[in-house]
C-alpha angles and dihedrals in degrees: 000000000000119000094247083051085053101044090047091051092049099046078046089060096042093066098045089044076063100044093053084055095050093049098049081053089053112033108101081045085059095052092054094033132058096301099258145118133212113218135156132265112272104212128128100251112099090202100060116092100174118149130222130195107221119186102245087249089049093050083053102046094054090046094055092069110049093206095061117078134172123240144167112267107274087019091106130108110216088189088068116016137023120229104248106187127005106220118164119285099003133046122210121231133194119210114242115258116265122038099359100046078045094054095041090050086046090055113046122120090212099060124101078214099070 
C-alpha cells in the first residue's frame, strides 16, 4: 500500500476511533432523544472537522463492518475506498480490498483483535 493509501486509512481510523468515543458518551442521549448520533466526518483529511447527524441504526450497521466508514459527500477518496450507499446528508464508503480494508480491519475499536 502506497504511503498517501495509508495516511488516508489512519487518519480514517483516527475519526472513527472518535466517533466511537463520542457515541459511548451519547448513547443513552440517543435512546431518549431522536435516535441519532453526531459524529464527525471520517474522512481521511485531518483537517476536515465536518459533522454529520446518523440515525443510531445506522451508526450500528456501518460499525459492524470495519471496512465501512461515514463521510461528508465529496469527502471520499476513490484511490482508496468505493462509495457503497448515498443517504442525506452522508455517504457510506468501503475501503478497497488489500492494505486498506487491512488497515481498517487492524484498527478498529471494535475488533477482539485490537
Amino acid at each position: 500500500m502506497d504511503e498517501r493509501k495509508r495516511r488516508i486509512g489512519q487518519n480514517e481510523a483516527l475519526f472513527r476511533t472518535v466517533n466511537e468515543e463520542v457515541e459511548n458518551l451519547n448513547r443513552g442521549l440517543a435512546g431518549i432523544s431522536d435516535g441519532t448520533l453526531h459524529i464527525v466526518c471520517e474522512c481521511g483529511e485531518l483537517i476536515c472537522n465536518e459533522r454529520l447527524i446518523v440515525p443510531l441504526d445506522d451508526y450500528e450497521r456501518v460499525r459492524a463492518d470495519a471496512a465501512l466508514f461515514f463521510v461528508i459527500p465529496g469527502h471520499e477518496k476513490p484511490s482508496a475506498e468505493d462509495v457503497v450507499e448515498t443517504a442525506t446528508p452522508y455517504y457510506i464508503v468501503r475501503k478497497h480490498p488489500g492494505g486498506p480494508e487491512e488497515l481498517a480491519e487492524a484498527t478498529d475499536p471494535r475488533s477482539t483483535s485490537t
